[in-house]
BALUM-341693 format. One record per residue (C-alpha): residue in one letter; x, y, z. Coordinates in steps of 0.001 Angstrom, whole numbers, plus 500000, padded with zeros to 6 digits. Example, Ala and Ser with C-alpha at 12.3 -4.5 7.8 and 13.67 -1.06 7.14 Angstrom:
A512300495500507800S513670498940507140
***
This chain:
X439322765659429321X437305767151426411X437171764459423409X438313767168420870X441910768113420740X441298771425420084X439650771947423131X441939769287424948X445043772123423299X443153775460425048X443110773734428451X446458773118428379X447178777066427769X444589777692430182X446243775260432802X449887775783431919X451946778873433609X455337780137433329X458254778330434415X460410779437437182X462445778274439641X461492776372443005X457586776168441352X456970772679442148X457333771352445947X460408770107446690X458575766555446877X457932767048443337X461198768195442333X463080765161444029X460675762794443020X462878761355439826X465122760204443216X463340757501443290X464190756005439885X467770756782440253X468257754782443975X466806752448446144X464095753425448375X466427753683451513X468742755471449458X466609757827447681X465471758858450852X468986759799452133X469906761616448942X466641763565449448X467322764821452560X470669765834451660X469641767793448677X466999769306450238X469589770752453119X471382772293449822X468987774011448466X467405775502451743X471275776814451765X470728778312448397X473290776273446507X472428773977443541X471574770779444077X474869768273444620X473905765761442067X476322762622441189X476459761851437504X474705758750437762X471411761592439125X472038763895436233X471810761344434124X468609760052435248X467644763553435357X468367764488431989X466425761374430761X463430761993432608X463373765886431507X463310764322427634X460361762474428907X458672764828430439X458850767514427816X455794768874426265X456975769436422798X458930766498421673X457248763945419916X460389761345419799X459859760591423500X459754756886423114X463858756964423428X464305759117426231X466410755994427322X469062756528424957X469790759871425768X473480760050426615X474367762568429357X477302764545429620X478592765937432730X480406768803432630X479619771323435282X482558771822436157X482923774224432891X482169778092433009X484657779487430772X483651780274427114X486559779055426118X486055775339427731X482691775435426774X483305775748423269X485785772904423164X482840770675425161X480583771683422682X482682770811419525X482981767352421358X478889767071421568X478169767881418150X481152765379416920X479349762711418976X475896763329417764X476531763537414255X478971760628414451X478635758327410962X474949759973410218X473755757628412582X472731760617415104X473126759892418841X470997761780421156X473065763565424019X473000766390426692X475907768382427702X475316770377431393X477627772970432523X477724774647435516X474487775730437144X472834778358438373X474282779713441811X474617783060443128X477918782781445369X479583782218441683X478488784685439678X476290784360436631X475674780747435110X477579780500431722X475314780588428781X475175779772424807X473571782429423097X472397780569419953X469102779094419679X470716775651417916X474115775131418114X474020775433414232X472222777764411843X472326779813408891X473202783406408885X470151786073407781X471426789093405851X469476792017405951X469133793701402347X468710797065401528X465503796408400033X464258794980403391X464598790891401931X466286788949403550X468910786486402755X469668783231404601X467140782772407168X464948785249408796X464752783683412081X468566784648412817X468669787761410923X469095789674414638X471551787158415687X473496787529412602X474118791193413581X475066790617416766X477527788332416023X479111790989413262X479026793615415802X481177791026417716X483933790665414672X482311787630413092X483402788096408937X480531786719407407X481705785093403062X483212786943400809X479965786345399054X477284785521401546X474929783188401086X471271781452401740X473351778983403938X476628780601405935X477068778731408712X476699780912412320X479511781230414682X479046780289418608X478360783297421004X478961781776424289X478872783735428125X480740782572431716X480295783635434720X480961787417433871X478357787465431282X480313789085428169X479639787155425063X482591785775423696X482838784576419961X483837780783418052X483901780896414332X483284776772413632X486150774730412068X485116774599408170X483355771426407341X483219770743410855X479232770909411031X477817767798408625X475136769292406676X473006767079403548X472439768610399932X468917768579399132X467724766753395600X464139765302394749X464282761263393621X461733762651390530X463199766474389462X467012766472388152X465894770819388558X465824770404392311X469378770035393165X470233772787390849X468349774740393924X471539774478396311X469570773465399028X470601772314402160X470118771861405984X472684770535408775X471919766811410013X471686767240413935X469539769811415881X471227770902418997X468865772979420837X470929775400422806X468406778330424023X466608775746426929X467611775542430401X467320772162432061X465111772718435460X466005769717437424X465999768755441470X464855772341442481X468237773493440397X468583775533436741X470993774952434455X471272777552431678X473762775916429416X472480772476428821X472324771713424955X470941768700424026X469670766772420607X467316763875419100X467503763644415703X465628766063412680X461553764810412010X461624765561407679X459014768307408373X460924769886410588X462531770823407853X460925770592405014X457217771945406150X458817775145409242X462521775916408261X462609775697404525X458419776463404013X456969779014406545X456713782491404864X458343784157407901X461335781498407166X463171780694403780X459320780589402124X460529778044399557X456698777273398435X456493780057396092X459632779017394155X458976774990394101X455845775528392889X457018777676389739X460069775097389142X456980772064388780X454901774792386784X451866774630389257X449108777401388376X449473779695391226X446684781523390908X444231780182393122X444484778069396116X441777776079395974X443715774166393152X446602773307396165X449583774617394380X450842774976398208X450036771892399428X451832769705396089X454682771928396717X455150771402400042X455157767462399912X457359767586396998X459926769702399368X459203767490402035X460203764018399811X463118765756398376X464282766095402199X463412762402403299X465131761406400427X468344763238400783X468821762398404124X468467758735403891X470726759171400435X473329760360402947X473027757345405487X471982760299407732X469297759498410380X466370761777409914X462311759930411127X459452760811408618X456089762116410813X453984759223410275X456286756933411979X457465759615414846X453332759661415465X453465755980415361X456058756070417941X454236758626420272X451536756400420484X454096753458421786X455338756140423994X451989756948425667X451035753457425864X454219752260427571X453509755926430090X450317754379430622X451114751197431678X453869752695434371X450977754484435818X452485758070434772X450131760406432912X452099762514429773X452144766099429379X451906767349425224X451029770139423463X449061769650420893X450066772097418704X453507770523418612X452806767003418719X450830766802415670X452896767029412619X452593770147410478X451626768063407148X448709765306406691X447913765882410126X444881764334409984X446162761138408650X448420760403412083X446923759113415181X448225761634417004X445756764379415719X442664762163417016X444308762144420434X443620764663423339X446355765729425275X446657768387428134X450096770151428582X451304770899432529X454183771808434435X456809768803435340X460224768282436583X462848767386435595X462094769563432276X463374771657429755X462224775218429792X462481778431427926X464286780918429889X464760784908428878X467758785464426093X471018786484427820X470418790396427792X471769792179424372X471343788691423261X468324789959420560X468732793873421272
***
């Protein structure tokens, strides 16, 4: 392994490939058998799963093997720097669902249970899998089970947020009534699929989604801003890839890192591109920047988030202690003889990288299993 991580980040491009189905062998993708049974019985379990998926049906996990399954994808997954807790991922079987309709009512459930008292629980919901004698696998068409509407103006701006300005459309076209008077912050509906594959639309419950005002411990001006962001990030768009199986609908949360927030969502131009505006309210010389106006802005955003969240008794980690727990993480995956796949690029935190171990550390991103993987929006789902 190269001692840079820059080069240590184009090997793992280099090495890494597309995920799809049946990639591994089926050694591989039974291998997390053997942390959910005994040897003897892990063996057994094997060769019955394997018989099920030479039949072309999904894999006939129990609970208890979802479970483990589920945990061990959050472990193995590339991106996530909060790995150290995999553990306490609670799992949620519910493949029996495929209706929209039951979905929907699982899902309020999930995002009840996360958000809980602030204290954020991490959990993954699975619904029914892939399998071709039962039609299509049902699927949720929003990237996070919440998120703010984007408005397209006539002057090509955009209000809200960018990222879902497409989605926002589609769910209009689908007889979603956006405000009276829209705003930088309208919560999105649900556009869920079953087995036929017609979207099928849930306005959310007002006040049903817990979401934290922004203010800055030093400028009273900030919370004049109306700023704010929703506590728990449900990622929604992944499928979980598990014992030779794919499950489309399988949303599942940790809890928010505070740049996350306050250095992608609220900062990045092609985003809300708050910078500009932060900057001018703490009467920065914009000018040049070699004088940093960006960077003081950006941390300034970035404390007013840490210290909202914890204001609200909502759990939220700040990025030098999530990089203080990665290290834990790859220690502990070191010492149980298991090697880690990361991404650079997403490990390191997108402020004061350099000042987190992490950034110092090589790291070379493969293909595992069990894993969460991107998979191709539900068609129409951006057209």
């Amino acid at each position: 392994m190269p001692p840079c991580p820059f080069h240590a980040l184009v090997d793992a491009f280099a090495g890494s490939r597309p995920a799809t189905p049946n990639a591994e062998p089926p050694a591989d993708e039974l291998a997390f058998l053997d942390e959910a049974h005994l040897a003897s019985q892990a063996a057994t379990r094997r060769a019955e799963i394997g018989r099920a998926l030479a039949a072309g049906r999904p894999a006939p996990l129990t609970s208890a093997e979802l479970t483990w399954a589920g945990k061990i994808a959050w472990r193995n997954h590339a991106r996530c720097i909060g790995r150290l807790h995999w553990r306490s991922l609670q799992v949620r079987d519910h493949r029996e669902l495929a209706d929209p309709a039951d979905l929907a009512a699982s899902l309020r459930e999930h995002l009840a249970l996360a958000q809980g008292d602030g204290t954020v629980r991490s959990y993954l919901t699975v619904f029914a899998p892939e399998d071709p004698s039962a039609g299509a696998a049902p699927r949720i068409w929003n990237a996070q089970l919440c998120g703010y509407a984007g408005y397209r103006r006539a002057d090509g701006s955009v209000l809200g947020d960018p990222a879902n300005e497409a989605f926002t459309r589609l769910a209009i076209n689908l007889g979603w009534r956006p405000p009276a008077e829209p705003s930088a912050f309208d919560l999105l509906p649900w556009v869920i699929s079953g087995r036929d594959g017609k979207p099928a639309l849930f306005p959310l419950p007002a006040g049903f989604v817990r979401e934290v005002p922004l203010r800055h411990p030093q400028f009273p001006w900030f919370e004049n801003l109306g700023l704010r962001w929703y506590a728990v990030p449900v990622v929604s768009d992944m499928l979980l890839h598990a014992a030779g199986t794919r499950f489309p609908a399988a949303p599942f949360n940790g809890w928010y890192m505070g740049t996350e927030i306050g250095a992608r969502n609220l900062a990045d131009p092609h985003r809300y591109n708050l910078l500009p505006l932060i900057a001018e309210r703490m009467g920065l010389d914009r000018r040049r920047s070699r004088d940093l106006w960006l960077d003081r802005a950006l941390i300034e955003l970035n404390a007013a988030v840490l210290h909202s969240y914890e204001a609200d008794g909502v759990k939220l980690t700040d990025h030098h202690t999530a990089s203080e727990d990665f290290m834990r993480f790859l220690g502990r995956e070191r010492d149980a003889g298991r090697e880690v796949s990361a991404r650079w690029d997403w490990i390191v935190p997108p402020i004061s990288a350099a000042a987190t171990r992490v950034f110092h550390t090589p790291m070379r991103e493969f293909v595992t299993t069990p894993d969460f993987r991107r998979q191709p929006p539900p068609p129409g789902r951006d057209g």
